[in-house]
Backbone as a ProteinNet text record, in pm:
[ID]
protein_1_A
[PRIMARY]
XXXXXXXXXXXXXXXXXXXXXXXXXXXXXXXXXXXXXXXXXXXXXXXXXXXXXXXXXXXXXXXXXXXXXXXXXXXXXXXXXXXXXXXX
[TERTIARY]
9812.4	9797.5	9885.7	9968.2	10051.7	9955	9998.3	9963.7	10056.6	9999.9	10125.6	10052.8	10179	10099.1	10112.1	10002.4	9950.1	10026.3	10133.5	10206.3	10327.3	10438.3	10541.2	10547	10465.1	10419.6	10473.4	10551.7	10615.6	10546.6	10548.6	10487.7	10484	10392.6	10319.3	10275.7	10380.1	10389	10214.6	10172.6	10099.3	10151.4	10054.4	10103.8	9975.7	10010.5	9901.2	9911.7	9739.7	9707.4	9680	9792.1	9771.2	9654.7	9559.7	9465.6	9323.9	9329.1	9194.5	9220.8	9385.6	9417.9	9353.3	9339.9	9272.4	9448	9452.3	9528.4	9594.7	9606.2	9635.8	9750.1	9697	9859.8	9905.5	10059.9	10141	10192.1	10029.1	10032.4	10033.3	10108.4	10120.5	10145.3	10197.7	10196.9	10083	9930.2	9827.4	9737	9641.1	9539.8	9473.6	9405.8	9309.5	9205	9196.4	9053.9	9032.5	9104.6	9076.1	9155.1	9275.2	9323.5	9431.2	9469.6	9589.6	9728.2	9769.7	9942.3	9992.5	10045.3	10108.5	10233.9	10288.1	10476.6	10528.2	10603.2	10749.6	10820.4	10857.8	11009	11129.4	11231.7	11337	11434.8	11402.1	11449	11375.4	11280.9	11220.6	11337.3	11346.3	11422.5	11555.5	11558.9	11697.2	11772.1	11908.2	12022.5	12125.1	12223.4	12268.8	12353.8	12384.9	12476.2	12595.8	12725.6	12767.9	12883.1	13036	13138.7	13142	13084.7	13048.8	12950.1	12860.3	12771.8	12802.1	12963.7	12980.9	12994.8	12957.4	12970.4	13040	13121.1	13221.7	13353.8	13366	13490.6	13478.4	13392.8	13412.4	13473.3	13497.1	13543.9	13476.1	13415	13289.5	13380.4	13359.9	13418.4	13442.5	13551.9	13570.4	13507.6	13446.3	13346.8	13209.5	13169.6	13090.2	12941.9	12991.1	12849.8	12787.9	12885.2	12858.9	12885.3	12748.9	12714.5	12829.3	12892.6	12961.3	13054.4	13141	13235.7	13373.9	13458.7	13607.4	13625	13674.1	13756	13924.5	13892.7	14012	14146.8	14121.6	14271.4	14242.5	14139.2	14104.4	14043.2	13974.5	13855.5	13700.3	13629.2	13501.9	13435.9	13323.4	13268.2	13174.3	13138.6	13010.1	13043.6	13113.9	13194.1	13306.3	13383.8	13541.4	13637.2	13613.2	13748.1	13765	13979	14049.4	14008.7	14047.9	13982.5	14121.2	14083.5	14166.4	14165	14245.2	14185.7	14198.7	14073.3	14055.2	14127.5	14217.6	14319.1	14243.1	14289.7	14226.1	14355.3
-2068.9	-2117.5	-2035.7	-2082.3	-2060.7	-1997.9	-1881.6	-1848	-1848.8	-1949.1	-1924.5	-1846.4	-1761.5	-1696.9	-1773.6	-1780.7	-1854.5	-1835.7	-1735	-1718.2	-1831.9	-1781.5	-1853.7	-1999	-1908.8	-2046.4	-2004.2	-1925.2	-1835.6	-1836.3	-1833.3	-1802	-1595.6	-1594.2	-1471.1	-1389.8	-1295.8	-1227.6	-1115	-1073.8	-982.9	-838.5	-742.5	-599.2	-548.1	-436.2	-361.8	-270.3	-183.8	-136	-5.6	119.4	253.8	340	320.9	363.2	295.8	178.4	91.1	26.3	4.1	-63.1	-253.1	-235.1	-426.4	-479.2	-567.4	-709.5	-742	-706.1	-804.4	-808.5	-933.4	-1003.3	-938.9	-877.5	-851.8	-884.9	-853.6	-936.4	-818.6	-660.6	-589.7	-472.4	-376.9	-225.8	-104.7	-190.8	-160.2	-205.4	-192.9	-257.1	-309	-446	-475.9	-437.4	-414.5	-374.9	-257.3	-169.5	14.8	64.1	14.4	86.5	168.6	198.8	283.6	196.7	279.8	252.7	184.9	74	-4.5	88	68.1	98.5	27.6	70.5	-26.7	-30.4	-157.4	-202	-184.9	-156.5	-133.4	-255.3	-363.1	-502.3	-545.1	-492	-514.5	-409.6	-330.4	-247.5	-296	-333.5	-417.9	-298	-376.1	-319.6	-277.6	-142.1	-80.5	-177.3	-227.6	-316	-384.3	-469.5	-424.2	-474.9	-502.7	-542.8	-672	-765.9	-933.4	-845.1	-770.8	-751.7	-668.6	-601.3	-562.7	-649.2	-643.9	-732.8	-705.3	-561.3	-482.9	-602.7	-616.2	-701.7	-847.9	-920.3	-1043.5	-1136	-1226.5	-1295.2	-1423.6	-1457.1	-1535.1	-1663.1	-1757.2	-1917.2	-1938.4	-1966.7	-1947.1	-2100.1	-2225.7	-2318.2	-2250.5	-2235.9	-2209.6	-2255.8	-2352.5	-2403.6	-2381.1	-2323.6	-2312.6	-2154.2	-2115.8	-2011	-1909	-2006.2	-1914.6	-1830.6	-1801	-1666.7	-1698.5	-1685.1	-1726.4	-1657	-1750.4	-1719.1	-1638.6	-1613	-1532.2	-1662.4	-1794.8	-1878.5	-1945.6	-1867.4	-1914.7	-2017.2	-2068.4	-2161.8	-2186.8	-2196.1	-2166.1	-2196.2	-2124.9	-2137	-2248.9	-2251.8	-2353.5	-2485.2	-2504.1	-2654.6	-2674.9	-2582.4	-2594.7	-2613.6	-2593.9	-2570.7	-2499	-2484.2	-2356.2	-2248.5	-2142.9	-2036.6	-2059.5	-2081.7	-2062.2	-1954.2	-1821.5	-1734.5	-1765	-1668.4	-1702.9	-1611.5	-1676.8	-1619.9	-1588.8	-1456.7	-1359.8	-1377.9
7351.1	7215.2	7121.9	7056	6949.4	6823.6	6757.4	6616.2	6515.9	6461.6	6334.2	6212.7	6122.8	5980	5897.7	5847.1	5700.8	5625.2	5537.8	5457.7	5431	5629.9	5629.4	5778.7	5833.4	5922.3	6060.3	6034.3	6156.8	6306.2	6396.5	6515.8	6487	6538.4	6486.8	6627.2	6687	6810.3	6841.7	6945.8	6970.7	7003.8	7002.9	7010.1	7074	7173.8	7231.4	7096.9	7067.4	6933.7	7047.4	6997.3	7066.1	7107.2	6985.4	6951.8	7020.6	6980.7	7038.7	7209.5	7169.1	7364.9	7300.7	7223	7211.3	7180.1	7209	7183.4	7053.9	6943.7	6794	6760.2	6659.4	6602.5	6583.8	6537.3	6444.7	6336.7	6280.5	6095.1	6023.3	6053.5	5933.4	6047.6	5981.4	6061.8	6094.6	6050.3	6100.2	6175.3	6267.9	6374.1	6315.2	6305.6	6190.6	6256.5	6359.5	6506	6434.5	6451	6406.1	6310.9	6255.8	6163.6	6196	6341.8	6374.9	6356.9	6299.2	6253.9	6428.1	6370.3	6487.8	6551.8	6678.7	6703.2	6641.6	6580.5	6504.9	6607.2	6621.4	6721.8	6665.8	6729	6673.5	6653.3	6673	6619.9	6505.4	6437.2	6330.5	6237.8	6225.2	6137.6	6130.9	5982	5921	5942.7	6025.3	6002.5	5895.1	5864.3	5760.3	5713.4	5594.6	5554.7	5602.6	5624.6	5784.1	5609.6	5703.1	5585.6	5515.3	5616.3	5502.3	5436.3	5364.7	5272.4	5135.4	5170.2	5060.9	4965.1	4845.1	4779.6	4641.9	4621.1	4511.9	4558.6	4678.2	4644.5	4661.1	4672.2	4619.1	4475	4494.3	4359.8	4416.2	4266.5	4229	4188.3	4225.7	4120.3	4052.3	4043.3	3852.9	3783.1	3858.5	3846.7	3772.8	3651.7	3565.9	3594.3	3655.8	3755.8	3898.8	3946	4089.7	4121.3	4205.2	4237.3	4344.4	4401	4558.8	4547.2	4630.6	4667.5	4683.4	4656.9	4701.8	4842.5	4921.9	5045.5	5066.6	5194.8	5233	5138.5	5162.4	5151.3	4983.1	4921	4748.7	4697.1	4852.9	4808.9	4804.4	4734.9	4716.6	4831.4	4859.1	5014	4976.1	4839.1	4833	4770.5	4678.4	4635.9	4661.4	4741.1	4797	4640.4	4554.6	4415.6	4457.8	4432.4	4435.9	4340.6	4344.3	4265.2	4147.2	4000.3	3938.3	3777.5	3775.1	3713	3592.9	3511.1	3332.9	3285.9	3224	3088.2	2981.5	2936.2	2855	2735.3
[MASK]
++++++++++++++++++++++++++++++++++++++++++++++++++++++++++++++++++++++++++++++++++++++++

């Protein structure tokens, strides 16, 4: 039988609880049985920023309406307009 969490609907994994040895979800980083601090897995821990995340060098659309990023060849990733710059 499948558990999903109430929040996001997710399928919702189990964990042996160090302390008690019982069975429970992995609905938080504590046992709800006893209270001992769960193991953290090391695929749970977000990775350090990588180079798509810098985000000092992007250039934003010059489309006033549209949210996205200019590409390596100067076209918007999210409505495809060329990037065209504002004269000051």
């Amino acid at each position: 039988m499948k558990t999903l969490c109430e929040t996001c609907s997710q399928e919702v994994g189990s964990v042996g609880c160090p302390q008690c040895k019982e069975e429970v979800l992995k609905m938080g980083p504590y046992c709800y049985q006893c209270g001992a601090q769960l193991v953290i897995e090391a695929e749970s821990i977000p990775e350090p920023p990588g180079e798509e995340d810098d985000f000092a060098g992007r250039v934003l659309c010059s489309d006033g309406a549209c949210i996205g990023v200019i590409d390596e060849k100067g076209i918007c990733k999210v409505c495809g307009k060329p990037y065209t710059p504002v004269s000051e």
